[in-house]
KOLSELO-471267 format. One record per atom (N, C-alpha, C, O): x negated, z, y negated. Coordinates in pm, whole numbers, plus 50000, padded with zeros to 5 digits. Last residue first. Layout:
REM residues N
XZY ...
REM end
This chain:
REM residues 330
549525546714194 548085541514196 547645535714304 546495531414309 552175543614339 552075546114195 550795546514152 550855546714029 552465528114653 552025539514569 551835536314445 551295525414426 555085510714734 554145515714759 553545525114633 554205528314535 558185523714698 557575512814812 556535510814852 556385508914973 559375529814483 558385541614579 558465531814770 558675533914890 560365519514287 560985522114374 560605530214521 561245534414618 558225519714102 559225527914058 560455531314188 561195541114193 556675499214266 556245513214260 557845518814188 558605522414278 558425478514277 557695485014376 557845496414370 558655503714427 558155470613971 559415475714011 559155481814135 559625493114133 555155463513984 555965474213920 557135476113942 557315488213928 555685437514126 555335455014191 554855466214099 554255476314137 556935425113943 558065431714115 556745441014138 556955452714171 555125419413787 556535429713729 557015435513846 557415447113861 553025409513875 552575417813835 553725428713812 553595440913812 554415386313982 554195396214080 553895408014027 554255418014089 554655374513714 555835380513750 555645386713896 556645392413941 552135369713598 552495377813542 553925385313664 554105397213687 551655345513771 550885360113760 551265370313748 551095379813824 553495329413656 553635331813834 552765343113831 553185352313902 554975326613367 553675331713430 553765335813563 554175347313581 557325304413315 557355312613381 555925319213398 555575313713502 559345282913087 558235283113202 557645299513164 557525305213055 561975264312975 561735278613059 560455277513141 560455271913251 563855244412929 562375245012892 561595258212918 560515260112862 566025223913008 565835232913045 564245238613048 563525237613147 567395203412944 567345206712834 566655222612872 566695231812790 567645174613084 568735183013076 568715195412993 569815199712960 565015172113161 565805164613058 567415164312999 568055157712917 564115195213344 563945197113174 564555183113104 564575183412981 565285186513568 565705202413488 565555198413327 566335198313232 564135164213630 565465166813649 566015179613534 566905180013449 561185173713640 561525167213533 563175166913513 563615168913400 559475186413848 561175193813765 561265190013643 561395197513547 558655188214143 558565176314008 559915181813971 560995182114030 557025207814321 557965201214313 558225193614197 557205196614136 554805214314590 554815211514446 555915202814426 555995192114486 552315225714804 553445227314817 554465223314644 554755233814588 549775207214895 550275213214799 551675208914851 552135198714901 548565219215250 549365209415178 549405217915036 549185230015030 548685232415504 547675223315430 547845216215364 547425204815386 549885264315583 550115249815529 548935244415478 548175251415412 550095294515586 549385288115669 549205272415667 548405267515747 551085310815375 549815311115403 549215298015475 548195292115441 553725305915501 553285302215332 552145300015340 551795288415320 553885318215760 553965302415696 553495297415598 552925286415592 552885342315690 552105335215739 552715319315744 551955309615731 555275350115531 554165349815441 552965343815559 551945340315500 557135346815759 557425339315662 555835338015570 555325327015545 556565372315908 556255359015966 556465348615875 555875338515914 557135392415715 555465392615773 555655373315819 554995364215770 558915404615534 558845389615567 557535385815632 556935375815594 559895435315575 559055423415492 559035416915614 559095420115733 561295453715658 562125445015689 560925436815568 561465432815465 559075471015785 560225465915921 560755455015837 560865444615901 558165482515527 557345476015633 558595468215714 558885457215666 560405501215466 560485486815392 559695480315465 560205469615497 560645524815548 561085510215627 561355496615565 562045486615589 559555538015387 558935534215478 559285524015595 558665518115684 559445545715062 560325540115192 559315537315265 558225534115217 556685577115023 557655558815028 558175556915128 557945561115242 555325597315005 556745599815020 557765583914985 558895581314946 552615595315009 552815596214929 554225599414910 554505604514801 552335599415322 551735612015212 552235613115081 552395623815023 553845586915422 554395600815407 553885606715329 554335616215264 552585559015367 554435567315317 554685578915308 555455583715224 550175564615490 550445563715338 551775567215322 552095577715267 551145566015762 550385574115678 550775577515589 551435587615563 552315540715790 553445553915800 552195565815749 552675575315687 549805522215777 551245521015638 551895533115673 552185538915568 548775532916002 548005529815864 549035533615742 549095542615658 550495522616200 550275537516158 549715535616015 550465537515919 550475491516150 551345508216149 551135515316122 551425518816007 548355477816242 548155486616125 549225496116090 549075506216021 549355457516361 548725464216476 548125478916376 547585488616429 551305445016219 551915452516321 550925465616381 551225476716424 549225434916054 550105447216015 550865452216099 551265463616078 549165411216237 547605422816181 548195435216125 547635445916150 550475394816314 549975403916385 548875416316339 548195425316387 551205388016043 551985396816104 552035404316176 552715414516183 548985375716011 549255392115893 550155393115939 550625403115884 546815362016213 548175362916180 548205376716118 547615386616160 543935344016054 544695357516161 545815354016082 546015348315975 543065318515905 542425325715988 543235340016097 542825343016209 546205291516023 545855309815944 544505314516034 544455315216157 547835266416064 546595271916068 546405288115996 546805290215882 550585260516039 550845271916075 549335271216083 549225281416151 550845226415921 551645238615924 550585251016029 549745245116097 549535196215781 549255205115899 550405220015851 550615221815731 549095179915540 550005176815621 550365187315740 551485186415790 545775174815606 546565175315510 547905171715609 547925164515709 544135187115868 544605176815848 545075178915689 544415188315646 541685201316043 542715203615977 542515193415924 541405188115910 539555198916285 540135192116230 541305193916137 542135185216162 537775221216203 537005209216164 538025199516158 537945191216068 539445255516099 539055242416223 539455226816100 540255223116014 538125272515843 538955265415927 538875256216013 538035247415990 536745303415796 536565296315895 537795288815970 538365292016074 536005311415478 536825306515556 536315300415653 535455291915630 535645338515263 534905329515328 535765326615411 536505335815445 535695353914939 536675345815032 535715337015080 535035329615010 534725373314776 534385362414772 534985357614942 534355360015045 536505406114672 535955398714779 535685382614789 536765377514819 536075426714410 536305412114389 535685408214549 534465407214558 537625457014482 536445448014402 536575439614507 536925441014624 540975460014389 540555460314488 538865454914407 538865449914295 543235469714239 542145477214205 541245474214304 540515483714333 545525453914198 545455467114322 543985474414300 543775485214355 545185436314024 546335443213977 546135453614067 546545464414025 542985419014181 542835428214010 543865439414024 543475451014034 544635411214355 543715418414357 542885426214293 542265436314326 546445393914224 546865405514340 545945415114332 546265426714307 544575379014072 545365383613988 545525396214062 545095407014020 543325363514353 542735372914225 543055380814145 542285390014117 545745351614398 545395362614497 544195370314407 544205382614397 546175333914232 547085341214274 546555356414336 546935368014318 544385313314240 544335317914156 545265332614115 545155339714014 544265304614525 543025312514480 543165317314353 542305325514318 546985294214565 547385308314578 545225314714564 544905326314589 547465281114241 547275280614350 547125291614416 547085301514344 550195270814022 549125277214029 549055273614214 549845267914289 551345257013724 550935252313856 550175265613899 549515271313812 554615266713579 553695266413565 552375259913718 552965259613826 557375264113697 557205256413587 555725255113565 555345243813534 558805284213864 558275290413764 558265276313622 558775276613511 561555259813976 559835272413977 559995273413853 560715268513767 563785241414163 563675250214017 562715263214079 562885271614168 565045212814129 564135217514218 564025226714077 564085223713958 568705200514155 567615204614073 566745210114138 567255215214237 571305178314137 570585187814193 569345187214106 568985178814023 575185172713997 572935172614019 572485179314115 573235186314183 577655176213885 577175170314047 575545168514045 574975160514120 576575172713556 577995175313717 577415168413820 576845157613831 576095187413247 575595185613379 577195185713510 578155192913537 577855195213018 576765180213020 575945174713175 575435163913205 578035218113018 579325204013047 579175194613090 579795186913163 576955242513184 576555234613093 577055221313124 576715214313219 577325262613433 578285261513304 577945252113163 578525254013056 574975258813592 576895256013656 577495255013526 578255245413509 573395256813434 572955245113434 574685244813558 575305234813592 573065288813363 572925278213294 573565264413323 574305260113235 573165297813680 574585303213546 574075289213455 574705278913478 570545286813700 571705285613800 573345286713720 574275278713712 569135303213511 569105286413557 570315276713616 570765265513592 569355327513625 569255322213492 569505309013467 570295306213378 567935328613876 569395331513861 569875327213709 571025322913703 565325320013802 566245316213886 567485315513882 568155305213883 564705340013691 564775330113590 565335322313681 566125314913621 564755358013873 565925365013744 565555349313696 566595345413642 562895353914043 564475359814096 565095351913959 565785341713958 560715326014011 561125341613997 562675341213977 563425332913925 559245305114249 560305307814171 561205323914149 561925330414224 556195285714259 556825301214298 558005302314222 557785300114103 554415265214449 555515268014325 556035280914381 556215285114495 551125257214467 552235261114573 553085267614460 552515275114380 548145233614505 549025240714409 550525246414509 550885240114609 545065251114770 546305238014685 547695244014599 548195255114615 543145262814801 543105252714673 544065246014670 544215236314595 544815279215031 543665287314919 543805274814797 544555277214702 544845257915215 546165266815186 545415267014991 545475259914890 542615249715312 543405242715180 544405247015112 544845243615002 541985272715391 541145267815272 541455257715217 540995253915109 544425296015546 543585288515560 542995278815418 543845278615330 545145330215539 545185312515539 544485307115567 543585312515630 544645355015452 544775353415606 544895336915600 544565332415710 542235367015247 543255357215227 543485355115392 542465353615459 541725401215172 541285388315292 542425379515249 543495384515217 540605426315023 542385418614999 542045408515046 541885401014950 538565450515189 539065441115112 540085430115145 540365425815257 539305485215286 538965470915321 539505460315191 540505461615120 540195510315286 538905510915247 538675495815284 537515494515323 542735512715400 541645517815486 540225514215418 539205515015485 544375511815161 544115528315239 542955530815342 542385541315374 544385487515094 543095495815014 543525511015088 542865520915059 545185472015308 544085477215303 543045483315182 541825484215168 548185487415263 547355488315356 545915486015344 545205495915363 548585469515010 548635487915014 548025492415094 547215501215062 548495446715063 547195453915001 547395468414984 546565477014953 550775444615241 549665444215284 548315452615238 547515459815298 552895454715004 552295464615175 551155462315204 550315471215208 552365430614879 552305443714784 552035452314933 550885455814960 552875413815049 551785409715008 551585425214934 550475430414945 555845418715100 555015415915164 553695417915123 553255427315190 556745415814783 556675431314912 556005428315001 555135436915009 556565385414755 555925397814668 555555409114730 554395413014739 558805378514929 557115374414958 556115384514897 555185390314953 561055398815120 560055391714995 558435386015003 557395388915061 563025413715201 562695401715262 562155392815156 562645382315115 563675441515130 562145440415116 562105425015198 561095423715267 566185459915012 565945444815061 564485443215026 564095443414909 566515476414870 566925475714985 566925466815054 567615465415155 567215463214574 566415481914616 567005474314744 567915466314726 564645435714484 565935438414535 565965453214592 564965456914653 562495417314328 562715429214397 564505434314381 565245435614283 560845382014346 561655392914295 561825403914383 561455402914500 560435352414414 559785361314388 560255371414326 560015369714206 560885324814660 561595332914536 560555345514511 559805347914606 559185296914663 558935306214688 559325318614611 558605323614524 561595271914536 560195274614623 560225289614678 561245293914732 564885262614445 564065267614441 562985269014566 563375267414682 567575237814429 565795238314526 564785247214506 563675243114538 570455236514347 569395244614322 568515243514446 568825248614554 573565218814278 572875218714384 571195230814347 571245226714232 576505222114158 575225221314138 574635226414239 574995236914292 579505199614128 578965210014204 577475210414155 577055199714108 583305202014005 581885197714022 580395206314064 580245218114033 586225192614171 585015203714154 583395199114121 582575194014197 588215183814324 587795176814185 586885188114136 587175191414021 588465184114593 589375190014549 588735190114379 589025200614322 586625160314703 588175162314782 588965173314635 589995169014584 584355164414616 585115151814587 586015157114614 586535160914509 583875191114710 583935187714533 584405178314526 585165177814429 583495187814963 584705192514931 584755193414775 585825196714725 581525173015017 582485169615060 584215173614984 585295168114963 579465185414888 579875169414828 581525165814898 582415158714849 579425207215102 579555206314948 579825195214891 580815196714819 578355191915293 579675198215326 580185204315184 581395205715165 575845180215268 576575170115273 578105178115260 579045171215219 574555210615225 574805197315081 575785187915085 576505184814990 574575219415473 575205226515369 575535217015240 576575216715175 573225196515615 575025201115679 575105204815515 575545196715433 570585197115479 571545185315432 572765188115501 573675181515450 569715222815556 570625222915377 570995206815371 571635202915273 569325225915825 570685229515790 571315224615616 572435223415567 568315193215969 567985204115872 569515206015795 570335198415744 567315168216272 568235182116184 567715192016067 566665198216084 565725141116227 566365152816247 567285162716177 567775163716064 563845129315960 564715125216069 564755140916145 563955150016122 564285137015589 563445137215695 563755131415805 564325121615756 565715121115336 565705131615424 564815124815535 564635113015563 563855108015064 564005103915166 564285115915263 563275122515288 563915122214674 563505121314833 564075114314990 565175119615011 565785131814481 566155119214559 565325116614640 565695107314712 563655151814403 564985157414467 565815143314532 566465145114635 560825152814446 561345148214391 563275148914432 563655142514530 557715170314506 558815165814567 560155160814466 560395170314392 554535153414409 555435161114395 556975157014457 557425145514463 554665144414772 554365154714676 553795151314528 552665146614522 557055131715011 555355129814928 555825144614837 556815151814836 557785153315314 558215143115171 556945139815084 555905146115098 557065155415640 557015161115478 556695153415400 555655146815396 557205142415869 558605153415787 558525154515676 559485154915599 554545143615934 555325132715942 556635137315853 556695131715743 553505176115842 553825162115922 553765146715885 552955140615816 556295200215821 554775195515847 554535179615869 555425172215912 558235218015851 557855210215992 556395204915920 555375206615987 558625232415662 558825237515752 558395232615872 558195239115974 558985213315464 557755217615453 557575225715540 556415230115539 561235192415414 560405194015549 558925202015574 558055199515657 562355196315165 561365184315218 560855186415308 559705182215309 563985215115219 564725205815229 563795191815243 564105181115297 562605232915195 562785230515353 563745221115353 564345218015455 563105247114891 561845230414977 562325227615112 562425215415127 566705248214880 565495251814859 564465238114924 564705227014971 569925254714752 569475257414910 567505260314866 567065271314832 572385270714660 571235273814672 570375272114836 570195278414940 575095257914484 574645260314638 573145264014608 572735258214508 578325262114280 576735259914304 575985267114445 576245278014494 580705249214220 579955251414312 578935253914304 578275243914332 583205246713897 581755243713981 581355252014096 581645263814078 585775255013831 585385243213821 583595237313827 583035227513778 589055263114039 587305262714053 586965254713918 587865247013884 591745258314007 590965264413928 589375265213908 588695267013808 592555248414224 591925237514092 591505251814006 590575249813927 591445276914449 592065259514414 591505251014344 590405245914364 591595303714454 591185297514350 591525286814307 591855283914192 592355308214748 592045317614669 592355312414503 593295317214439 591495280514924 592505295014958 593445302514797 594615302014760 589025273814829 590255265414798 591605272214778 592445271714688 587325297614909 587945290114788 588945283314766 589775286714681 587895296115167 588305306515102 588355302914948 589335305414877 586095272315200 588165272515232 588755284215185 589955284515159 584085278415148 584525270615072 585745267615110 586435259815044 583045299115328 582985301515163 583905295815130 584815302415079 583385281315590 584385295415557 584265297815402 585325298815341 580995266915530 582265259015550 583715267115491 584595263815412 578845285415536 579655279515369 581005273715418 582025275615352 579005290315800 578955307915710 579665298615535 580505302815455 578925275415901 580445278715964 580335286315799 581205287515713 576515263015862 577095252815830 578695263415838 579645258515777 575185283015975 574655286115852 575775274115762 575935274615640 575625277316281 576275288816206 575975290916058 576505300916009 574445250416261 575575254216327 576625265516272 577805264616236 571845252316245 572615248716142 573855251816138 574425255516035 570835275116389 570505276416258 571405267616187 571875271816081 570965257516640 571795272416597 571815274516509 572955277716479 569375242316589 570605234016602 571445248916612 572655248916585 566915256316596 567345248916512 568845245016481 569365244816370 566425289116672 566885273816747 567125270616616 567465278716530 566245309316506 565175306016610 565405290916609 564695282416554 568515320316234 568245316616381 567165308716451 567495297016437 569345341315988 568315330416052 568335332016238 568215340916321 572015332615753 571725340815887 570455327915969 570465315915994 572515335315362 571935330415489 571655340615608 571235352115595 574215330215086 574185336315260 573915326915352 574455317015402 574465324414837 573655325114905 573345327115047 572265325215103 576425301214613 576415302914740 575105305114797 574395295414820 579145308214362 577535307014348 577465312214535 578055321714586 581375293214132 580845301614299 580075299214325 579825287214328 583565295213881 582225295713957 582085302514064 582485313814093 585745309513848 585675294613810 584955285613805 585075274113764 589045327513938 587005324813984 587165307213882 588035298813860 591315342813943 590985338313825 589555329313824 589065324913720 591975353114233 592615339514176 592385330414007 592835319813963 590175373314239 589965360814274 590405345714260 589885334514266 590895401314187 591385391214096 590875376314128 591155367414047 589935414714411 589515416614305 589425405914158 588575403414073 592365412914564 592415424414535 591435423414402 591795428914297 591395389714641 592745388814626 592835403614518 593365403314407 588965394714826 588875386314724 590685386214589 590715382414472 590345409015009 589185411814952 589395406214808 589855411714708 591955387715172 592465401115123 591775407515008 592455411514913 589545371215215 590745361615179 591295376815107 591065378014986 588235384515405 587455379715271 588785377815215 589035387515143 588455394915642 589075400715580 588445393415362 588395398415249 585555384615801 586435391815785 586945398815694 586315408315646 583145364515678 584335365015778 585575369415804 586555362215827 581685377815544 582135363215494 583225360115614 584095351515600 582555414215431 582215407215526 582915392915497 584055391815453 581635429615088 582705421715207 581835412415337 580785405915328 581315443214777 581055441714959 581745439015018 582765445815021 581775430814477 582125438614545 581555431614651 581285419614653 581505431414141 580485429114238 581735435914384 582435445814362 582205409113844 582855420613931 582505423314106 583205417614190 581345399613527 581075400213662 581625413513700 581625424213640 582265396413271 582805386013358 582685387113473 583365380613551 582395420713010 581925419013116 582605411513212 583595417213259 582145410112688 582955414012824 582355412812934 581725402412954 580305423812430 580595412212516 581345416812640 581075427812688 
REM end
């Protein structure tokens, strides 16, 4: 079979147009859009996350033209406001014709600026809502999986049990996880399948789980014995609520350093994979009172019957982990 993919490094700014030119760009006929830069401020976040596709998609036009003949954008839930909580957040299961929230959120700039330019230059576009991605990347530890794989690395070095840092609705409610590769699978699928134009799609595993059924599995798989999870959440948590966590695991692994540069050396692991996990992200996840749950009937009447073991596929990224000497090989 031929090989169609041709990977190269470039800055989205500079010098793309030359770049792209050099590596036959004028033949593209798909464009698949991930780059993201996170910013604090909101209205910064959209601002520049709105310049980073705006630029994608004139370099297309640039480059490619009518030749394009799909877009696909990857945005995700924060499109139902699961980031704010609330009032913000869409019923559940989330349903991709959902009611946008009030205020700003960067993936309706990025969606509305995609519609824009598929009408304008006859392109048809696919839209992707994946949850909580789950996969291993060499050099990139901005994962939920790595996260959670350090943590328990950490405390089975100090002899402590795998603590859920959340909170107890967090713990019983269903939360979608979407693995890398069936992800990316999906995406190629459903840009190059005729029968689909202009959709969007919310795309998990497929299967329900919760993170009590999750964190057992974690904990099997690390050899930890079985800690019976006791929770102390405030009397008023709400459904609907964001950021409750018995402790912050960001603050708690910061203050465990040394702990983790121990283990690295002894065993000889990256060690700056700690610096770039997602500590403050896995206390969001953690910290919600809500099922987090998306309705992916869209997908499957379109013909897409792929379901996923959410167990099974932490069980693979930290095996890939270990081969990558992230954390320890026992």
């Amino acid at each position: 079979m031929k090989n169609i993919f041709k990977f190269i490094t470039l800055c989205i700014v500079d010098e793309i147009v030359t770049e792209l030119l050099k590596a036959g760009g004028q033949s593209i006929t798909h464009v698949y859009h991930y780059t993201y830069i996170e910013k604090k401020d909101e209205n910064e976040l959209d601002e520049v996350n709105k310049i980073l596709f705006q630029k994608a998609l004139d370099v297309t036009v640039k480059i490619a033209g009518e030749q394009v003949k799909c877009v696909s954008l990857q945005t995700g839930y924060k499109y139902y406001g699961v980031h704010k909580g609330g009032e913000y957040l869409a019923t559940r299961p989330y349903s991709e014709n959902a009611p946008r929230h009030k205020g700003s959120n960067f993936y309706y700039t990025q969606e509305d600026l995609l519609k824009e330019y598929s009408k304008k230059h006859n392109w048809k576009y696919v839209i992707t809502r994946p949850d909580i991605i789950v996969g291993v990347s060499k050099g990139n530890a901005m994962n939920f999986a790595v996260s959670l794989a350090i943590y328990a690395s950490i405390q089975k070095e100090k002899g402590q049990s795998f603590i859920f840092p959340g909170n107890e609705i967090a713990w019983n409610s269903i939360v979608d996880h979407s693995d890398a590769l069936n992800t990316a699978r999906f995406q190629i699928w459903s840009s190059t399948n005729n029968k689909i134009n202009n959709e969007i799609f919310n795309i998990y595993n497929g299967d329900e789980v919760k993170f009590s059924t999750l964190w057992a599995s974690i904990e099997k798989y690390f050899g930890f014995t079985h800690h019976e999870q006791t929770f102390h959440t405030p009397k008023d948590i709400k459904i609907g609520d964001i950021g409750v966590l018995q402790f912050s695991l960001e603050k708690y692994v910061s203050e465990n350093k040394d702990v983790w540069e121990r283990l690295a050396k002894r065993e000889k692991l990256d060690a700056s994979a700690f610096d770039y996990a997602t500590w403050g992200f896995v206390d969001f996840g953690l910290g919600r009172a809500f099922d987090d749950h998306g309705d992916m009937t869209n997908a499957r009447q379109y013909g897409w019957t792929v379901t996923v073991d959410t167990t099974e596929c932490y069980a693979q990224c930290f095996d890939r982990l270990k081969k990558l000497k992230i954390i320890p090989s026992d």
